[in-house]
Each structure stands twice: as structure tokens, then as C-alpha cells.
N, C-alpha and C positions, 0 to 999 in steps of 0.2 A: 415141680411145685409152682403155683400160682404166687402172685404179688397181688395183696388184697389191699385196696384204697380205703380209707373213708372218707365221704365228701362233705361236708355241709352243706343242703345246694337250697335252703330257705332259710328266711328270719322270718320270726313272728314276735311281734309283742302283743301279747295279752293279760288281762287282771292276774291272770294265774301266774303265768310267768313272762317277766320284761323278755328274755333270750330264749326262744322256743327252736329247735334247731329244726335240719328236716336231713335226715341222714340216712345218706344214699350209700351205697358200696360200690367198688370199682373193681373188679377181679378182671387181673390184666394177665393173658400168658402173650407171648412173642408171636404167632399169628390173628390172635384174635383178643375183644373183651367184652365184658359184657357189665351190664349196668342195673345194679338190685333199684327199682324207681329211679325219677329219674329229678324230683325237685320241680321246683320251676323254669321255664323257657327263654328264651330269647327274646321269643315270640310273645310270652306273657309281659315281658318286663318292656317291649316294644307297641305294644298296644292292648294295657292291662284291662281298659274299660269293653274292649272289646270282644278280650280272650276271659278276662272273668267276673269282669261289671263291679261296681264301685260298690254295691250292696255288701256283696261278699267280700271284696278288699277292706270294707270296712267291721265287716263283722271278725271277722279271723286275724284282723290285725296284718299283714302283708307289708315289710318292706322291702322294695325290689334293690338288688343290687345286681346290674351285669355280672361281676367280679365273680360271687354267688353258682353261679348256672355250672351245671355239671360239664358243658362242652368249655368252658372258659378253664375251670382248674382242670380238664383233661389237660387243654392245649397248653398251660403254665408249665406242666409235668414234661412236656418235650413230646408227650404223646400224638400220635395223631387218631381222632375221632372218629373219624372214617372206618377204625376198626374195632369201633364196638356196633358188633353185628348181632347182638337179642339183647330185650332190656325185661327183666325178670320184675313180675310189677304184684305187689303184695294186693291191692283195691286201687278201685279208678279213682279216688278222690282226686281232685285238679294239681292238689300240692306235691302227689305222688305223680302225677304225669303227662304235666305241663311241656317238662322239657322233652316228651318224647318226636316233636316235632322238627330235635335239633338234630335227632339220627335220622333220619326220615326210612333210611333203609334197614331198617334194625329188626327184626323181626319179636312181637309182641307175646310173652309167654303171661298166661294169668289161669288160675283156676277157672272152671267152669259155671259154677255157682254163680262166680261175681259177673261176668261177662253176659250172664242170663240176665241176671238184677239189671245190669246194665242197660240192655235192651227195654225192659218192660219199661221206661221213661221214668226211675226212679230221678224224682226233682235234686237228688243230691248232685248227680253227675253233670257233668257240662259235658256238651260235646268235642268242642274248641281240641282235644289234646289227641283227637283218634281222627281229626278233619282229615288227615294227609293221606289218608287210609292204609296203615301199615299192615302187613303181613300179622295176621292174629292167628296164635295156639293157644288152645285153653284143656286143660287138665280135668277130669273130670276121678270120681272115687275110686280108690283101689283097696287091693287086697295089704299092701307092702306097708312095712312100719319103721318108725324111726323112733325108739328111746319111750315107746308107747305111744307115739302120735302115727295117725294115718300120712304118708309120705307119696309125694306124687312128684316122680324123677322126671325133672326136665332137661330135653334133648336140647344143648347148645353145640357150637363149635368148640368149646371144651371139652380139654381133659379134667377140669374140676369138677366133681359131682355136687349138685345143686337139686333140691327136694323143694319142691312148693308143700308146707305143712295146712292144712286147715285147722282156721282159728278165729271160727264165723264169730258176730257179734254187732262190731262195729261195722262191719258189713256183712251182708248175707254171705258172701262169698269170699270173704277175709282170710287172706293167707299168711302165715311166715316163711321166712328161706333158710333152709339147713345148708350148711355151706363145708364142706370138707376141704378142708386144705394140708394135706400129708396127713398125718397122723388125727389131726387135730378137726374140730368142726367148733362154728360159728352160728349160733340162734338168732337169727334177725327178727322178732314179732311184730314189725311194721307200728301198725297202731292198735294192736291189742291192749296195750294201753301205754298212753299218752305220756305218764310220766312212772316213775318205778314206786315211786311214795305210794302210790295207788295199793300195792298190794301189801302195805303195812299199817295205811293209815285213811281208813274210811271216813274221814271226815274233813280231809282236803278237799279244798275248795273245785281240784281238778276231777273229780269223782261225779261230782255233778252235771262238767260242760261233759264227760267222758257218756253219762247216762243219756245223753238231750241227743248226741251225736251217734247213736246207736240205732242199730237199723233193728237189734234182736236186744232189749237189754239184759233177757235171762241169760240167751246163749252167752255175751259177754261175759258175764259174771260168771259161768260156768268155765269159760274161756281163762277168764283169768285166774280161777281157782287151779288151774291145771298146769298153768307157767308157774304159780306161786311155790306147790308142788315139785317143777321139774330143775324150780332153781333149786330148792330143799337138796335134791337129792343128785343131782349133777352142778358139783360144784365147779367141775374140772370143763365145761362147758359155757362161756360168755353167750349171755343174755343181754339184747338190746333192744329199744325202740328207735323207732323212728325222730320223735319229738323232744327226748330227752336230752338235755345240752351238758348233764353232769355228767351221763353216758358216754358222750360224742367224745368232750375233751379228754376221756380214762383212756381212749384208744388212740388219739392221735399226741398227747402228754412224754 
């Protein structure tokens, strides 16, 4: 069995919420790990205006902290970083993978949808976080299912099995990570949506920034009809975001 991390490895303050987290996973077994996104970088917090321009620092609210960075709390942990060898990345937005500059050797897993988006110069992406040019796999549709979602198994140096789900919306090619640890699995939805209020109460103020920040806003909503759904009826399954800090602290508490 794996030792699964959770990291906080961003803050955001924003109108919606003052503590916005950015939570990343750490599945560590004894020769290898691997990294669900990756937060922000070293590199980001070393030359922000460079890696993501003040524009966007100020739009998104961005407080850098070294401390933060998912290679910083690896190396707290006694771990060494050098052996997380693939970083499992749900969409390229900057804040999901800033820090992948600080594996440099890590080999890049993402859906194929998104990495196309990617390409065609969608203005959301920076380039800044894929400069070093890592080893990229991208997943494209299958036949295989998980729990009624289409599941797309990725090959790491793990014995943990790890599914990129699709969960377009927020981005065309938006994923989450099914995560099996023994017996048990873990739904990661990245930023299918932002906060969990989202799917009880449509008139949160986060519902709004959640629509402006969508690349598809039907599919979203169709998207998160279907998580609302799968928490309904798999209770025995933990459901998280990325962004959610009431989330973050339920699992490291």
C-alpha cells in the first residue's frame, strides 16, 4: 500500500474566499512518487512577474510563500524529490503547474483533449510551466469505466492505480484522478468545481467567477451535475477539489 500526502502548495485570497487552497496529492511508495499537480514553483515565487505577470497575480489573488511549494514540504517530510518521477496534472492552468519546473525530470501525464486546447494558443495557458520541456503523455478516450465515469489508466512507476477521469468544462480537456489505495479510492475533481457549496447552492457568489472561468459553461454544469450525483450515491468514496480549504483541512485534521 501507498502513503498518500496532501499538500497545500497555493494561497489565494479572493472576494469569494480570504484562504483558497490549491491541493495537490503526494502518493509516495518506497522506490518511487508521484505528484497529483503540482501548485506553484520555486521558479514562480523566484520571478513571479516573469513566470506569471502581475496582471494575473493580481487578478487571482496569488500569495507566494517558498514554505508553500510542493518540493519544499516534500523535502520537510525527510523525503527526497528527486523521486517523484510523473506528476499526474488534472488542466494546464498555471496554479496547477507552476511547480512542475521543480521535477524537471518527472514525466508529464494529462488527458489528451487538454494538451490539444493547449496547443491551439488558448489565452488561458502560459507557457512558463512546460518551458523545461518535460517528457509529455497524454491519454486520449476509452472504452474502460469507473463507477460510471469514462477512466483512462495511467502508466506510472507505480503499484497504485491512478485513472485520469474526464470532467471537461472548466476546461476542454479537464480531468480528475481516481486514486485506489488497497481497498479504498480517492476522487480528486481538480477544479470541476471550485468550492463544494457550488453544488448546493447556486447563488454563491463562487458560481459566478466558476462560469467566467469556463472554457465550456454547459459541459461544466453538466459536469458537475454528475459529481453531485456520484457524491449522492458513493458515500463510502471521498470527493475533493482542488480550491477548497474546508476540504483540504478534513483530510490533513
Amino acid at each position: 500500500m501507498s502513503n498518500i500526502h496532501h499538500l497545500n502548495c497555493v494561497k489565494i485570497v479572493s472576494p469569494v474566499n480570504e484562504n483558497v487552497s490549491g491541493h495537490c496529492i503526494l502518493i509516495e511508495e518506497p522506490h518511487a512518487m508521484v505528484l497529483l499537480d503540482t501548485g506553484i514553483g520555486l521558479q514562480d515565487i523566484q520571478n513571479p512577474e516573469e513566470r506569471i505577470g502581475q496582471q494575473l497575480i493580481d487578478i487571482v489573488g496569488y500569495h507566494f510563500d517558498t514554505e508553500m511549494t510542493a518540493i519544499r514540504q516534500i523535502e520537510k517530510m525527510g523525503l527526497d524529490p528527486k523521486k517523484v518521477t510523473d506528476c499526474v496534472i488534472t488542466h494546464l492552468d498555471n496554479d496547477h503547474t507552476g511547480g512542475l519546473s521543480d521535477f524537471p525530470k518527472a514525466v508529464v501525464h494529462l488527458g489528451q483533449e487538454e494538451y490539444e486546447n493547449y496547443k491551439t494558443g488558448n489565452p488561458r495557458y502560459l507557457q512558463q510551466p512546460l518551458a523545461h520541456n518535460p517528457e509529455i503523455r497524454t491519454y486520449s478516450e476509452t472504452s474502460e469505466n469507473w463507477f460510471g465515469f469514462e477512466a483512462r489508466k495511467v502508466t506510472t512507476q507505480l503499484e497504485t492505480e491512478i485513472y485520469l477521469i474526464p470532467l471537461p468544462g472548466h476546461t476542454l480537456g479537464h480531468c480528475g484522478v481516481a486514486i485506489q489505495n488497497g481497498d479504498n479510492w480517492l476522487f480528486y475533481i481538480g477544479d470541476a468545481y471550485y468550492l463544494r457549496i457550488e453544488l448546493t447552492d447556486v447563488n454563491h457568489p463562487v458560481n459566478e467567477l466558476a462560469r467566467m472561468r469556463a472554457d465550456d459553461d454547459e459541459l461544466r454544469m453538466q459536469t458537475v451535475a454528475r459529481i453531485r450525483e456520484f457524491i449522492a450515491t458513493h458515500l463510502e468514496i471521498p470527493v475533493f477539489s482542488y480550491h477548497d480549504i474546508e476540504e483540504f483541512n478534513r483530510f490533513i485534521s
